[in-house]
TORDREN-468613 format. One record per residue: residue number from 0; residue in three letters; x, y, z of N, C-alpha, C, O in turn. Coordinates in steps of 0.2 Angstrom, whole numbers, plus 5000, padded with zeros to 4 digits. Example, Ala and Ser with C-alpha at 12.3 -4.5 7.8 and 13.67 -1.06 7.14 Angstrom:
+-----+-----+------+------+------+------+------+------+------+------+------+------+------+------+
!   n ! res !  npx !  npy !  npz ! capx ! capy ! capz !  cpx !  cpy !  cpz !  opx !  opy !  opz !
+-----+-----+------+------+------+------+------+------+------+------+------+------+------+------+
!   0 ! ala ! 5066 ! 4972 ! 5039 ! 5062 ! 4978 ! 5039 ! 5066 ! 4984 ! 5039 ! 5071 ! 4983 ! 5042 !
!   1 ! ser ! 5064 ! 4989 ! 5035 ! 5068 ! 4995 ! 5036 ! 5064 ! 5000 ! 5039 ! 5067 ! 5006 ! 5040 !
+-----+-----+------+------+------+------+------+------+------+------+------+------+------+------+
//
This chain:
+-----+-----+------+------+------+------+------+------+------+------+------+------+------+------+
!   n ! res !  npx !  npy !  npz ! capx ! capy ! capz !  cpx !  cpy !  cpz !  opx !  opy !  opz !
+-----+-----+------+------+------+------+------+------+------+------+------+------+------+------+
!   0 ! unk ! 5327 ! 4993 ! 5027 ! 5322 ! 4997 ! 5026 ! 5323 ! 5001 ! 5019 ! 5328 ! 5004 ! 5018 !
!   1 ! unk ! 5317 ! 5001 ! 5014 ! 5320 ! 5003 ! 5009 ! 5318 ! 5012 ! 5008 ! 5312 ! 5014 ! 5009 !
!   2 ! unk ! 5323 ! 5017 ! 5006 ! 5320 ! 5025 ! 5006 ! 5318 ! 5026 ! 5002 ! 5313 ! 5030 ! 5002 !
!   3 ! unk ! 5321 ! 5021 ! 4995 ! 5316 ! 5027 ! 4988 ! 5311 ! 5022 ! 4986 ! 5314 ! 5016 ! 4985 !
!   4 ! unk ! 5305 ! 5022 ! 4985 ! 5302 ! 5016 ! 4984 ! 5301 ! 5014 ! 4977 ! 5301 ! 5018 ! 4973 !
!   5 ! unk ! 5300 ! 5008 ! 4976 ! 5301 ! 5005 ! 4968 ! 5301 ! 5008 ! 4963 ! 5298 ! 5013 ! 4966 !
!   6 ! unk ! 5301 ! 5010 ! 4958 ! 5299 ! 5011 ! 4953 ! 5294 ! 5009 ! 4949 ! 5291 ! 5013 ! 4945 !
!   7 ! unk ! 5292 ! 5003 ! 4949 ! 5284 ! 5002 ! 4946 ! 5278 ! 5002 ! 4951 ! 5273 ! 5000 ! 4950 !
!   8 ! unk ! 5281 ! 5006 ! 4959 ! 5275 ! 5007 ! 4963 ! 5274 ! 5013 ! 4960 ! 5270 ! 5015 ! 4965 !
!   9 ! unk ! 5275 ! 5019 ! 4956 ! 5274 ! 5026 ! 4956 ! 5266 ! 5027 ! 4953 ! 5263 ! 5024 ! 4950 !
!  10 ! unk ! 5265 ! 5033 ! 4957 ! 5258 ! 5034 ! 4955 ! 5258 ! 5035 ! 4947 ! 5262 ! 5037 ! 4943 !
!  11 ! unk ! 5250 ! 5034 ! 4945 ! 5248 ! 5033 ! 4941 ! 5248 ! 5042 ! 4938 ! 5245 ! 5047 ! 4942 !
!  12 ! unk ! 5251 ! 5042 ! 4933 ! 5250 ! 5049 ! 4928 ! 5248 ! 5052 ! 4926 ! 5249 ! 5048 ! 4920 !
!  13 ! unk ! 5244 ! 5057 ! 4924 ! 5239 ! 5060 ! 4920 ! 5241 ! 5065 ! 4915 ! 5246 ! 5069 ! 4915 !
!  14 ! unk ! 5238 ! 5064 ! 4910 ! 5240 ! 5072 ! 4905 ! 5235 ! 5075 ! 4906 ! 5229 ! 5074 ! 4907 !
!  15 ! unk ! 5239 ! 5082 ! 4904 ! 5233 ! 5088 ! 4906 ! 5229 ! 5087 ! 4901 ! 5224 ! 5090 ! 4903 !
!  16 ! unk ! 5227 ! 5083 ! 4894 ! 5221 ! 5081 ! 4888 ! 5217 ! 5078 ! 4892 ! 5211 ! 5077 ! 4889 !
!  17 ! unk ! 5217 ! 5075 ! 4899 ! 5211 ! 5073 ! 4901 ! 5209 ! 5076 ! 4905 ! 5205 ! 5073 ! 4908 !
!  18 ! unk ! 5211 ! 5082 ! 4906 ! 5208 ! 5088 ! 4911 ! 5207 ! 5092 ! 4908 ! 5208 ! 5093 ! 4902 !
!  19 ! unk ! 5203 ! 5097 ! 4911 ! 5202 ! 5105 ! 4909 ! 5206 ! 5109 ! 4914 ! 5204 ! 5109 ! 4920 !
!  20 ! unk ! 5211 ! 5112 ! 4913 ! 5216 ! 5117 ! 4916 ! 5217 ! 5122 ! 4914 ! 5216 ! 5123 ! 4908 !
!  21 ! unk ! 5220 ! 5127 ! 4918 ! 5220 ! 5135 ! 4914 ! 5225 ! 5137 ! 4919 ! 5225 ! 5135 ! 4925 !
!  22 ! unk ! 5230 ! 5141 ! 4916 ! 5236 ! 5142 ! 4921 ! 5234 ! 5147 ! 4924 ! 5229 ! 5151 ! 4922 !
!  23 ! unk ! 5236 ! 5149 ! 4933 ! 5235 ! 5152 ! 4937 ! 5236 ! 5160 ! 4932 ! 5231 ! 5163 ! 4930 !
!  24 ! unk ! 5241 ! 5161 ! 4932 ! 5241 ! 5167 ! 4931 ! 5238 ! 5171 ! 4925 ! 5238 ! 5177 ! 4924 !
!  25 ! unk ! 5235 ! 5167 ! 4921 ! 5229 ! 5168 ! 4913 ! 5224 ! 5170 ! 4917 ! 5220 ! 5174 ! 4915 !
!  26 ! unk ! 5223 ! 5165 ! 4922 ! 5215 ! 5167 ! 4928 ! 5216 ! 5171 ! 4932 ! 5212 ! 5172 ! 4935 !
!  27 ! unk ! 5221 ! 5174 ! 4933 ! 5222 ! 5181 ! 4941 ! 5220 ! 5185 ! 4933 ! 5214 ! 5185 ! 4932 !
!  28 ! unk ! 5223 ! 5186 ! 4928 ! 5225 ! 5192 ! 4923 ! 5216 ! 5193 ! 4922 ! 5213 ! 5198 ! 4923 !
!  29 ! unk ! 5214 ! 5187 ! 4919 ! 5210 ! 5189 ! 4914 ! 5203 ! 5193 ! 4922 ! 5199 ! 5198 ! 4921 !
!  30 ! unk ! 5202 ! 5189 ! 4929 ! 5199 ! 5190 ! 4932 ! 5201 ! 5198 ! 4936 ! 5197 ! 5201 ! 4939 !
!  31 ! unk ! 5207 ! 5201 ! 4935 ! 5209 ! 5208 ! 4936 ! 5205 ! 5211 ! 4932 ! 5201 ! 5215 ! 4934 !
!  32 ! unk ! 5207 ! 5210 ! 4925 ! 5205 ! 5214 ! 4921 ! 5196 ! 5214 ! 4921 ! 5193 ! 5220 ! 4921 !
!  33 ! unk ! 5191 ! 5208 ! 4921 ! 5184 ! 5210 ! 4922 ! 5182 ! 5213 ! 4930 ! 5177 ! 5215 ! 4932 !
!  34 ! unk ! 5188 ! 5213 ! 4934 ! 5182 ! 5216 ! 4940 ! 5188 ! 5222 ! 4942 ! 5192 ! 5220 ! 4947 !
!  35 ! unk ! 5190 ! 5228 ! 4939 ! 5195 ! 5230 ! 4940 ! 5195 ! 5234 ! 4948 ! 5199 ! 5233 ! 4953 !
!  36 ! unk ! 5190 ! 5236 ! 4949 ! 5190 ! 5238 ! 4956 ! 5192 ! 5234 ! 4958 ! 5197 ! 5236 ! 4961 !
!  37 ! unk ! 5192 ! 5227 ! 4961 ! 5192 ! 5223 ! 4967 ! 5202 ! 5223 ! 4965 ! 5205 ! 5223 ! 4960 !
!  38 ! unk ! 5205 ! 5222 ! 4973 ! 5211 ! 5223 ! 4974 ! 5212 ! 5212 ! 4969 ! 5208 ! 5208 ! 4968 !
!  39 ! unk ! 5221 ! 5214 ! 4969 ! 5223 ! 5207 ! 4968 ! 5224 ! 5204 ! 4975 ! 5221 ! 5198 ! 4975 !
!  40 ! unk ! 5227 ! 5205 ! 4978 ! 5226 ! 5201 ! 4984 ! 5218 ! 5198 ! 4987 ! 5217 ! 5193 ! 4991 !
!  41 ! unk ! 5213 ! 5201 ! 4985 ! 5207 ! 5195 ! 4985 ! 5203 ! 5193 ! 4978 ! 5198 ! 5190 ! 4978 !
!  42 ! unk ! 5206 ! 5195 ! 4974 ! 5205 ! 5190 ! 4970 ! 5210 ! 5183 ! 4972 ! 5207 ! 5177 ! 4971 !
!  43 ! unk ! 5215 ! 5184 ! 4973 ! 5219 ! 5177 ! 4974 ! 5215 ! 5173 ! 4979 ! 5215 ! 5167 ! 4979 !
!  44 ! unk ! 5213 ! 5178 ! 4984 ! 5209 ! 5173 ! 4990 ! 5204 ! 5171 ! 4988 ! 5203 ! 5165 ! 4991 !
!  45 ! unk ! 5197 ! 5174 ! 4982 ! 5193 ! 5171 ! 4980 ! 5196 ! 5165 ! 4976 ! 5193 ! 5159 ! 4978 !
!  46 ! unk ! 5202 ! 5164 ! 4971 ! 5202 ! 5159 ! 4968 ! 5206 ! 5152 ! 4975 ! 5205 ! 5146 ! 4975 !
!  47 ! unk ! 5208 ! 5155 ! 4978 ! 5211 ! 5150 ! 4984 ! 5204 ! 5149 ! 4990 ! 5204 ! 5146 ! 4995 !
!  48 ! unk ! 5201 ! 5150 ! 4987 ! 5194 ! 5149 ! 4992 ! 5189 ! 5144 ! 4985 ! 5184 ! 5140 ! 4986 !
!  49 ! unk ! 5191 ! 5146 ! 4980 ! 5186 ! 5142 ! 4974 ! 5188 ! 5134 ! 4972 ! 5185 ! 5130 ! 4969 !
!  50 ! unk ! 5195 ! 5134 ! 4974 ! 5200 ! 5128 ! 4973 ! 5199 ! 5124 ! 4981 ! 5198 ! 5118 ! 4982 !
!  51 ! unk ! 5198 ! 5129 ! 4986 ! 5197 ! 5123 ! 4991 ! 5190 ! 5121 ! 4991 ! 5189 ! 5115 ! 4993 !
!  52 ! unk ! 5184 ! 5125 ! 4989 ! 5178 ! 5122 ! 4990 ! 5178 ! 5117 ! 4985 ! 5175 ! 5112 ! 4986 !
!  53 ! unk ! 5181 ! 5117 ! 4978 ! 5181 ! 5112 ! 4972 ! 5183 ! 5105 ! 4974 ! 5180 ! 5099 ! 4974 !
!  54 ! unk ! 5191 ! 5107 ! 4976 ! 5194 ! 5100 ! 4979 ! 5196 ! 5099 ! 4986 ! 5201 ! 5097 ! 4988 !
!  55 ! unk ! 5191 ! 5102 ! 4990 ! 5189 ! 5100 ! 4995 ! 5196 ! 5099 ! 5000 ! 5196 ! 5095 ! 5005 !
!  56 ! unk ! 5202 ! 5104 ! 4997 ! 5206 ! 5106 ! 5003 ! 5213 ! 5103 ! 5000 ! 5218 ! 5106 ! 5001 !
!  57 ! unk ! 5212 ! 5095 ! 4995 ! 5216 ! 5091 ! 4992 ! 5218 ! 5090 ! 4986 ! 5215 ! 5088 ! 4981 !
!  58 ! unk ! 5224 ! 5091 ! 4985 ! 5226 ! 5092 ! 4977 ! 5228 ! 5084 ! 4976 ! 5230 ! 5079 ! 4979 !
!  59 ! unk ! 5224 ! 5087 ! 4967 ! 5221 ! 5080 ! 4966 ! 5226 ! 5078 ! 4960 ! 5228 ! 5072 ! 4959 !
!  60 ! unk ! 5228 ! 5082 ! 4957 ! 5234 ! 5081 ! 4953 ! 5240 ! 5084 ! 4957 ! 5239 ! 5087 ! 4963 !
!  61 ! unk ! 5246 ! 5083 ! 4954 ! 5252 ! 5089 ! 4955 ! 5255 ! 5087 ! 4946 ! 5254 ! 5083 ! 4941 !
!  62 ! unk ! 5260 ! 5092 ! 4948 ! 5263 ! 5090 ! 4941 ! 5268 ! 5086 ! 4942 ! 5272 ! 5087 ! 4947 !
!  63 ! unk ! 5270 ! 5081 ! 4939 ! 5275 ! 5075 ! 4939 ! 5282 ! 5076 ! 4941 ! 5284 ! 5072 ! 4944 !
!  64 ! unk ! 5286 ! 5080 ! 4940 ! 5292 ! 5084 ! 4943 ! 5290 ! 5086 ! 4951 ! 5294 ! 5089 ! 4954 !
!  65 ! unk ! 5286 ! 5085 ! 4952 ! 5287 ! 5086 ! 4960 ! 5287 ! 5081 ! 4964 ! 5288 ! 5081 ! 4970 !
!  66 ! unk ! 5286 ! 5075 ! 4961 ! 5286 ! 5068 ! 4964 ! 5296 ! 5069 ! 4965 ! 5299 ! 5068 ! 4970 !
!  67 ! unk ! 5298 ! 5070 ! 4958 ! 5305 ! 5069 ! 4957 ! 5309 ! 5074 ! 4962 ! 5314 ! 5071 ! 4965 !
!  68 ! unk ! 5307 ! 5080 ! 4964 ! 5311 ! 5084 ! 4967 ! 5307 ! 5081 ! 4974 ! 5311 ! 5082 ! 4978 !
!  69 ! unk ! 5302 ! 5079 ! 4976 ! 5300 ! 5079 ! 4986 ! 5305 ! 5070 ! 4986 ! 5306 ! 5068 ! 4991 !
!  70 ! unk ! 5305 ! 5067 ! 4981 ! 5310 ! 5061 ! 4981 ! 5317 ! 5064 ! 4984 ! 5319 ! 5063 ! 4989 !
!  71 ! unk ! 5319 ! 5066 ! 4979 ! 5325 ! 5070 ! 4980 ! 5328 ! 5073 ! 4988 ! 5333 ! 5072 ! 4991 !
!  72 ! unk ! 5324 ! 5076 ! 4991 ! 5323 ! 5080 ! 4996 ! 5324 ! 5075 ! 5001 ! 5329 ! 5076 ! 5005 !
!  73 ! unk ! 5319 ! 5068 ! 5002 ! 5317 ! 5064 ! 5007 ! 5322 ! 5061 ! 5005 ! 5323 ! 5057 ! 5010 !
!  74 ! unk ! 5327 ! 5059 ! 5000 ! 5333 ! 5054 ! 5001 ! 5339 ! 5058 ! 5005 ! 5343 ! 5055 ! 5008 !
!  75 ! unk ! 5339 ! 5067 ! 5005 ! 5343 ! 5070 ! 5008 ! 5342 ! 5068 ! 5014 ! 5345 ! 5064 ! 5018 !
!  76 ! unk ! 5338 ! 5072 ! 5015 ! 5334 ! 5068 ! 5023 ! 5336 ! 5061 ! 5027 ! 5339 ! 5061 ! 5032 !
!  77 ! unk ! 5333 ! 5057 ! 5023 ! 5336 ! 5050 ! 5025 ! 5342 ! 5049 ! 5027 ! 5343 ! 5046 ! 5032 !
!  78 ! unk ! 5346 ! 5052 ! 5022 ! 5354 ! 5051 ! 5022 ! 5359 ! 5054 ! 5028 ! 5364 ! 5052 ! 5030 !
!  79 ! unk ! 5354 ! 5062 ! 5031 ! 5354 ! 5065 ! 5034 ! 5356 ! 5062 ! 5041 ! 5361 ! 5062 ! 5045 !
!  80 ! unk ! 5349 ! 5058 ! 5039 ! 5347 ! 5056 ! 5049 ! 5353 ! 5050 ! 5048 ! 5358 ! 5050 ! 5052 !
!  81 ! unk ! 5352 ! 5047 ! 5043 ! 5359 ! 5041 ! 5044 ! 5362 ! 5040 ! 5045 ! 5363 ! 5035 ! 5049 !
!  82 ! unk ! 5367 ! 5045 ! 5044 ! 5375 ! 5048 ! 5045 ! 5375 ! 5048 ! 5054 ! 5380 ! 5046 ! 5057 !
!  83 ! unk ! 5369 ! 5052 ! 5057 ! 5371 ! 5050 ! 5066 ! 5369 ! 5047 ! 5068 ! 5369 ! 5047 ! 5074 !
!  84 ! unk ! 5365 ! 5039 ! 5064 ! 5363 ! 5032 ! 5070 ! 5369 ! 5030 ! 5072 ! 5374 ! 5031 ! 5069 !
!  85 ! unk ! 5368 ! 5028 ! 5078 ! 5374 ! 5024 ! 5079 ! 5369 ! 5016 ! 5078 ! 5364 ! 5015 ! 5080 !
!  86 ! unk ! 5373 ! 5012 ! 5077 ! 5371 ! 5004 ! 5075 ! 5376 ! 4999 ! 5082 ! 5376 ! 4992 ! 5082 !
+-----+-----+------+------+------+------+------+------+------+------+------+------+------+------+
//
């Protein structure tokens, strides 16, 4: 059974030049700053409510270093349960 799987199966990669992104905290700032009355904690729910209506609950990118660290994590795991099969 293989745990890490190939390396030419890895998903396909993107750079942010083919996207339009804006970092979270440039968008909390600049959006505090135009509606200053409204508290931060609903602004963050407005943008956490604009992101699931957009992508529809599913994140369509990630950044590439999280493939390497949730790899990382699931070979611990693996190794984990391993260690107590008995064969």
């Amino acid at each position: 059974m293989e745990v890490c799987p190939r390396k030419d199966a890895m998903p396909e990669r993107l750079s942010l030049e083919e996207a339009s992104y804006i970092r979270y905290a440039d968008l909390l700032a600049r959006l505090e700053e135009l509606f200053p009355s409204v508290s931060r904690r609903r602004i963050e729910q407005i943008i956490s409510a604009e992101t699931d209506a957009i992508t529809g609950g599913l994140l369509r990118i990630v950044p590439a270093e999280v493939e390497t660290g949730a790899m990382e994590m699931l070979e611990r795991e693996a190794g984990s349960s391993d260690e107590g099969e008995v064969a």
